[in-house]
C-alpha positions in Angstrom: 0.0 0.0 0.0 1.3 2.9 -1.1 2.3 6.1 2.2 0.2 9.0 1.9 1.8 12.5 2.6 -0.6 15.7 3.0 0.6 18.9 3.9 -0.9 20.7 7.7 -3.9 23.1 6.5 -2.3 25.4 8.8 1.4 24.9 9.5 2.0 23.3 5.8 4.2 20.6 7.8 4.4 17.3 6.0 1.9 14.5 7.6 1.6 10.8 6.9 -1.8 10.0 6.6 -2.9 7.0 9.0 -4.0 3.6 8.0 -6.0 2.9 10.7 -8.3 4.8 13.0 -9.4 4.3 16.5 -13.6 4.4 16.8 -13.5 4.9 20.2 -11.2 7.8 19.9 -12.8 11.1 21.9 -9.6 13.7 20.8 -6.8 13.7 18.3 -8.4 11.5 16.0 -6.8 10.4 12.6 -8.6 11.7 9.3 -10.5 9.8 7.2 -9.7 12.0 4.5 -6.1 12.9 3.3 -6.7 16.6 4.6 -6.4 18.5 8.1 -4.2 19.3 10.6 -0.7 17.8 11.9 -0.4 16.3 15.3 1.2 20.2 16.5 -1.8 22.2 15.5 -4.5 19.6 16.3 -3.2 19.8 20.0 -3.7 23.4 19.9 -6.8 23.2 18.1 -7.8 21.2 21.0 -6.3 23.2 23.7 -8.2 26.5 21.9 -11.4 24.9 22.2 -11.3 23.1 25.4 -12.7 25.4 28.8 -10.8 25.7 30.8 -7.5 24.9 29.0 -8.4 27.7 27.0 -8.5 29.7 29.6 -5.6 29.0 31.4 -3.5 30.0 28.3 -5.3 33.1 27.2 -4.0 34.3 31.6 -0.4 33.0 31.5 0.5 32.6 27.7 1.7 29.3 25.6 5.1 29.0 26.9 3.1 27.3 30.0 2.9 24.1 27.8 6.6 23.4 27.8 6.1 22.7 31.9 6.8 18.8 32.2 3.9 19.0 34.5 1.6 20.0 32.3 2.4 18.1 29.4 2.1 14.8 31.5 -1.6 16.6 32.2 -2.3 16.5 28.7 -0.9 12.9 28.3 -3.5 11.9 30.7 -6.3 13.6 28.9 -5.0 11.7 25.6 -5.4 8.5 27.5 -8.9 9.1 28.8 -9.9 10.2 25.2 -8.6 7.4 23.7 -6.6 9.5 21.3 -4.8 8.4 18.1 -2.4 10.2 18.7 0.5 9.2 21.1 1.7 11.2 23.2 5.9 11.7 22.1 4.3 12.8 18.7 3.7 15.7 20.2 6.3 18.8 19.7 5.3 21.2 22.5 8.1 23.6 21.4 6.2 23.9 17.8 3.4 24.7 19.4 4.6 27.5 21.3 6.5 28.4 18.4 3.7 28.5 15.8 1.1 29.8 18.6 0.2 33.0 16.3 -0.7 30.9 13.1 -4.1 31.5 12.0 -7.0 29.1 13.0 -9.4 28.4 9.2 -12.2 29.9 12.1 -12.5 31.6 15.4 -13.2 30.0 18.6 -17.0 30.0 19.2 -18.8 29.1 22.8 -20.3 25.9 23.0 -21.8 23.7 25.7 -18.4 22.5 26.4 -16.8 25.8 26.1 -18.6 28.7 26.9 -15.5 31.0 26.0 -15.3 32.4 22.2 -12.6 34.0 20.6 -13.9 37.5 22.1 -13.6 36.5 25.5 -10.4 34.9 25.2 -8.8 37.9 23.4 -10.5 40.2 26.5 -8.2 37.5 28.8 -5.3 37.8 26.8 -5.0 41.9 26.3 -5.6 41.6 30.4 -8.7 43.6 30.2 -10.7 40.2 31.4 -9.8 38.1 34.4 -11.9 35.4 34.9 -12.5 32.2 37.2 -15.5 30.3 36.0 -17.7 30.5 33.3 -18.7 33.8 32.0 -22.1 33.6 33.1 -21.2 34.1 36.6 -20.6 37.9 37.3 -18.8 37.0 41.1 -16.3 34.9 39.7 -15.6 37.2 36.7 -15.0 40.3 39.3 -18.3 42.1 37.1 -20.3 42.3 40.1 -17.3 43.4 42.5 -16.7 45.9 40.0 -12.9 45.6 39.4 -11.6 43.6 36.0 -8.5 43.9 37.8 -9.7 41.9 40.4 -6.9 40.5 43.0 -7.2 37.7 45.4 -5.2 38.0 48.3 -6.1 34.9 50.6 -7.8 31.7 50.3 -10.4 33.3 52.6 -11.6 35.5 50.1 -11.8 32.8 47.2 -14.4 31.4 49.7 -16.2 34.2 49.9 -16.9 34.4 45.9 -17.6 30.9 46.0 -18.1 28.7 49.4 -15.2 26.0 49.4 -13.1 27.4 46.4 -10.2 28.6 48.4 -10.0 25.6 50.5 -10.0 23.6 47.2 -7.0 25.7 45.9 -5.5 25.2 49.4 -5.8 21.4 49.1 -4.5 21.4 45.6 -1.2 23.7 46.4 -0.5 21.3 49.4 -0.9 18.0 47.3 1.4 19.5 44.3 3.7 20.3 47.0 3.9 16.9 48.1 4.4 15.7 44.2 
């Protein structure tokens, strides 16, 4: 049988196109088509569209995805997907690197992601800081009235929302323990 090479609709980068496909497969599935994107872009497709990955990115940037800690994250979510694609295919440096490529289409809310691309470019120029989804005005600092909104103890968190700081406080300590 003879190897099919497609070029990335964004990137251009060379791609073998697979034989087989997983059914079961939930994220990072192979094409049925020789067309779409390489294993680079797809991950930040994916990350784009995701809540609260997206999120998370649009605050602190894409060179958060070369932490080890986080990439072993993502592995994890590979394996509970079922993804076709493995997880050493996966050049995190590219993906910083070709962060600014254009995307065919913008990001638009869904039930899964109630973020779209005007929300997330609000969190990136730093005129947004959000928590939670955008429907809740307490996270999002709207109904405290500051976009600049800082937290300064756990205390607080549990004041927006019962439990949240203790959460965070449970979370630091385990990470710690890592």
């Amino acid at each position: 049988m003879k190897e099919t090479i497609v070029n990335c609709e964004r990137c251009g980068a060379r791609c073998k196109v697979a034989d087989l496909r997983d059914s079961k497969a939930k994220m990072l599935r192979h094409s049925k088509e020789p067309k779409g994107l390489c294993i680079n872009c797809a991950v930040h497709y994916w990350l784009r569209n995701t809540y609260p990955p997206n999120i998370l990115i649009a605050q602190s940037g894409p060179k958060i995805l070369l932490y080890t800690h986080i990439q072993k994250q993502f592995t994890e979510n590979m394996r509970i997907g079922f993804s076709d694609a493995k997880p050493d295919e996966i050049n995190w440096q590219m993906i910083v690197d070709n962060w600014e490529l254009p995307f065919p289409h913008k990001v638009k809310s869904s039930p899964m992601n109630p973020y779209g691309q005007k929300e997330l470019d609000e969190i990136k120029a730093g005129n947004r800081r959000c928590f939670g989804p955008p429907k809740n005005p307490t996270i999002c600092g709207d109904k405290l009235g500051d976009n600049k909104m800082t937290i300064t103890s756990f205390e607080e968190l549990n004041e927006i929302k019962p439990g949240l700081g203790d959460e965070l406080k449970r979370c630091l300590k385990r990470a710690e323990n890592e």
